[in-house]
C-alpha positions in Angstrom: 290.9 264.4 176.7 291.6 260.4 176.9 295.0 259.5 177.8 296.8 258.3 174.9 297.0 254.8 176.3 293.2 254.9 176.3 293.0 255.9 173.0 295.5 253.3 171.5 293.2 250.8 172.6 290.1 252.5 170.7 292.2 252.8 167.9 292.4 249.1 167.9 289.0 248.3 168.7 288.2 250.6 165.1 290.8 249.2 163.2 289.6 245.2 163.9 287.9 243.6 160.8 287.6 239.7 162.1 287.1 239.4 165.9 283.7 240.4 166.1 281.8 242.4 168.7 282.4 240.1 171.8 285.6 240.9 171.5 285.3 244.3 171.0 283.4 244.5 174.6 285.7 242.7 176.1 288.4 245.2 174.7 286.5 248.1 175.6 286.7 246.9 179.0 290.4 246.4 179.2 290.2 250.5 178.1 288.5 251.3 181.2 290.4 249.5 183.1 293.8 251.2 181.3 291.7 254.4 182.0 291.3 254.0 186.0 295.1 253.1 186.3 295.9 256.3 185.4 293.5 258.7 186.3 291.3 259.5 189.3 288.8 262.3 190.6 287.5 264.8 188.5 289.6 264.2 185.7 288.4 260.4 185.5 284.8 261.5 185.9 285.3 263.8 182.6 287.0 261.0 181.0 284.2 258.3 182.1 281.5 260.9 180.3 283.9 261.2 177.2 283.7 256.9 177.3 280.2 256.8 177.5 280.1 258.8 173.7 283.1 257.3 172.3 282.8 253.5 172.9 279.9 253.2 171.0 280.9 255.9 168.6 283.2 252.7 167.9 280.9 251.2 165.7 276.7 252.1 166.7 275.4 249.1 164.9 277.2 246.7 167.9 275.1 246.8 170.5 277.8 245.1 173.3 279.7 248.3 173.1 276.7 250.6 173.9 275.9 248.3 177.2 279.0 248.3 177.8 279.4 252.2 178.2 276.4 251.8 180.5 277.7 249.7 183.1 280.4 251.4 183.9 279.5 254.3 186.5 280.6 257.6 186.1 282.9 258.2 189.2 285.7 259.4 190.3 286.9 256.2 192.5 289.2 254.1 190.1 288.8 251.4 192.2 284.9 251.4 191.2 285.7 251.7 187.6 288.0 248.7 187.7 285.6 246.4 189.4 283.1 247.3 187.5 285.2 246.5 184.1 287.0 243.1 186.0 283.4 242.2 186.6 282.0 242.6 182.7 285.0 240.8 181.3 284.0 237.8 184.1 280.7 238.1 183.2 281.4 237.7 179.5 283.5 234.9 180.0 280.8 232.9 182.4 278.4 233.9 179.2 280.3 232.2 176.4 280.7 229.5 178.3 277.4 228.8 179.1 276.6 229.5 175.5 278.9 226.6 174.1 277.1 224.2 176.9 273.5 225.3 176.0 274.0 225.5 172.1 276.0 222.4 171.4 272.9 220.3 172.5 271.5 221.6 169.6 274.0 219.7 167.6 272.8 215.8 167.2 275.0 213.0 165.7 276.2 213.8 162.1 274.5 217.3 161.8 275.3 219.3 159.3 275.7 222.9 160.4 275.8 225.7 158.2 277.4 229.3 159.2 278.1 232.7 158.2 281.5 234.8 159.3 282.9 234.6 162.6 281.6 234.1 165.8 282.8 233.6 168.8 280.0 232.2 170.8 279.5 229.5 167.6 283.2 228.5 167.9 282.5 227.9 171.9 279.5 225.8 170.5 281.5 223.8 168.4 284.0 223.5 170.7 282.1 221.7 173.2 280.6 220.0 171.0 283.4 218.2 169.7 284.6 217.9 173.8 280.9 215.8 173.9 282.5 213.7 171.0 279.6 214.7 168.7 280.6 214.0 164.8 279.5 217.2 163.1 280.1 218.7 160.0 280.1 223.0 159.1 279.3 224.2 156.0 280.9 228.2 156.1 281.0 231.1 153.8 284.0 233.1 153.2 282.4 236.0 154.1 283.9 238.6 152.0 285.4 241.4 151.9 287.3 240.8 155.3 287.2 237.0 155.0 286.3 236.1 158.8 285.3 233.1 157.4 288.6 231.9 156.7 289.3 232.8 160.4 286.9 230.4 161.6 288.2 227.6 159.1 291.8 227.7 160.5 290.0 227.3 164.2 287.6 224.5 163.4 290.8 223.1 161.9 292.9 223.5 165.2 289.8 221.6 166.8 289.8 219.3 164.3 285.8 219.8 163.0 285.9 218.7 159.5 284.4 221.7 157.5 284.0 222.9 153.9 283.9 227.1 153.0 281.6 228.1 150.1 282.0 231.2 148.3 279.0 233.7 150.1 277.3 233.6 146.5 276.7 229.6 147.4 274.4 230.3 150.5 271.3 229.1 148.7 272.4 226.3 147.1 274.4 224.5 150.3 271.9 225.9 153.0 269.6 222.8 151.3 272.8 220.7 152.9 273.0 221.4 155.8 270.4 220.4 158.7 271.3 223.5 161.0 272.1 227.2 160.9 274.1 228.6 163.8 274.9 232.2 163.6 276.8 235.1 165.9 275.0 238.3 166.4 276.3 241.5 166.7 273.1 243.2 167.8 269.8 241.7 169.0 267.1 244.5 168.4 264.3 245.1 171.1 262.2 243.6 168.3 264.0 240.9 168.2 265.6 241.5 165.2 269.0 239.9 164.3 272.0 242.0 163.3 274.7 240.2 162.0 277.5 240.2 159.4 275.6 240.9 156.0 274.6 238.0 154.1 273.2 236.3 157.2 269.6 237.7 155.9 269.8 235.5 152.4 271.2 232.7 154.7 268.0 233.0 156.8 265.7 233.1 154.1 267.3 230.2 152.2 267.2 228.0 155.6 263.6 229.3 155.8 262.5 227.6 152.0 264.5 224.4 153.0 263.2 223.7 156.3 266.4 224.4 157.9 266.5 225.7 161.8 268.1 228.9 161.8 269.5 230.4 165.4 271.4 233.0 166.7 274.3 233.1 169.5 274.9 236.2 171.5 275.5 237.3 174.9 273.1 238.9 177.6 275.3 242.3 176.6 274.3 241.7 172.8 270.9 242.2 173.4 269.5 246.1 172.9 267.2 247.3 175.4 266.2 250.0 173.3 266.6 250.1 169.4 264.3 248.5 166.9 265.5 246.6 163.8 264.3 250.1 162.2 266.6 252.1 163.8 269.7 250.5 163.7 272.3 252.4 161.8 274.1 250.5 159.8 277.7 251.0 158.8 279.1 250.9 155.6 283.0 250.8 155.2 284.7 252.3 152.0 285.7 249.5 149.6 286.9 249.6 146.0 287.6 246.7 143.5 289.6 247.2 140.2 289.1 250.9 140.4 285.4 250.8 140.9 283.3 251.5 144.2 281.8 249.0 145.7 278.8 249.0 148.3 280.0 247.4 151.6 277.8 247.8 154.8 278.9 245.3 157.1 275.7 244.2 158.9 271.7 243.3 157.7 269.0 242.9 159.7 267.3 239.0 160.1 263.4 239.4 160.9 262.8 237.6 163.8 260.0 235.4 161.7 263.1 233.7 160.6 264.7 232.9 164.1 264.2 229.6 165.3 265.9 231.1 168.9 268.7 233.3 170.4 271.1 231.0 172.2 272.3 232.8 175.4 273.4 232.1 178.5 270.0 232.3 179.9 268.9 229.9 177.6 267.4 229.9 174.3 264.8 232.9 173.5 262.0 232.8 171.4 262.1 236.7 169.6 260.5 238.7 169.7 258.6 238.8 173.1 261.0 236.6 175.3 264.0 239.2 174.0 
């Protein structure tokens, strides 16, 4: 059994609608490092195998939570299990930041970038690329139900990015706008497969008939060393409008014929054989 503190956090990381799955890891490893100040010794041990099933139980389609659970080592030294957390969270960090360096040369003089939800390796992109004193402009959905995109317009307002949010039914007519697609990723499949908040698949394919690059942004930890775009399960949250159901999964899955590149902090992958 998880100590109560532990599971408070988990509770959180399930509840979360906006933040995305780098946050999420991150999270996850401020749980283990919530779980080795209190226990030690056996009992941590049993509670570091309980980790491994629940973390990703979080939300399977999120691969950063599954990597996660398998770089922390089952022991019973807490002093291990905190390192080991201190040292993903460190790592993550170093990653986004490398990210923003790498993607926002992507980003010439008056591009028009178009995006979908919120991400925030694509923030860190735009970010720097407004610290590089780039003029830029981003074209972003909604991204209904949960709105993220809204999220992102209040930051790329605090950073002063002038922007412009589209209804998601609008992909397709303002992806002929813009001059670049920058997406997060919640999952890069072995196959190199992008899995993302859904409606980044009809963004794709509209960038594809206009000629439009279309790239992804994820961390090392995004990437799945195991499952293909077939066998990601993808999960769909209750929803209900005016009394009637309506289907919600939160993810689809982007072919990698319509990736341009993976932006991570090793650099920008071609999918599917440099993923």
């Amino acid at each position: 059994m998880l100590p109560q503190e532990v599971r408070s956090i988990l509770e959180e990381m399930r509840s979360e609608r906006i933040k995305g799955a780098s946050w999420l890891a991150m999270k996850g490893a401020e749980a283990y490092i919530a779980l080795a100040d209190i226990l030690e010794g056996e009992e941590l041990e049993n509670a570091l195998k309980e980790m491994k099933t629940e973390v990703p139980a979080i939300n399977r389609t999120i691969a950063s939570l599954y990597n996660l659970s398998r770089f922390i080592p089952v022991t019973g030294n807490p002093e291990v299990v905190r390192a080991k957390a201190e040292e993903f969270l460190r790592l993550a960090e170093e990653a986004k930041s490398e990210i923003g360096n790498i993607g926002s040369e992507l980003i010439d003089e008056n591009e028009v970038v178009i995006t979908h939800s919120f991400s925030s390796a694509v923030l860190e992109i735009f970010r720097v690329a407004k610290k590089k004193g780039k003029h830029f402009k981003v074209i972003l959905t909604e991204s209904a139900p949960d709105y993220e995109g809204i999220a992102l317009a209040g930051k790329l307002e605090e950073l002063g990015v002038p922007f412009e949010v589209i209804t998601d039914a609008q992909l397709g007519l303002f992806a002929e706008k813009a001059t670049l697609a920058l997406v997060g990723a919640d999952n890069i499949t072995s196959d190199g497969a992008v899995i993302n908040k859904a409606g980044t698949y009809p963004l794709a394919l509209a960038c594809h008939d206009n000629g439009i690059p279309f790239y992804a942004a994820a961390e090392s930890f995004k990437l799945h060393p195991k499952l293909t775009s077939g066998d990601v399960e993808i999960v769909e949250r209750p929803y209900a409008r005016q009394g009637y159901r309506v289907r919600n999964f939160l993810f689809d899955v982007t072919p990698w014929r319509y990736v341009r590149g993976v932006i991570t902090e090793l650099g920008i992958l071609v999918p599917p054989k440099e993923i």
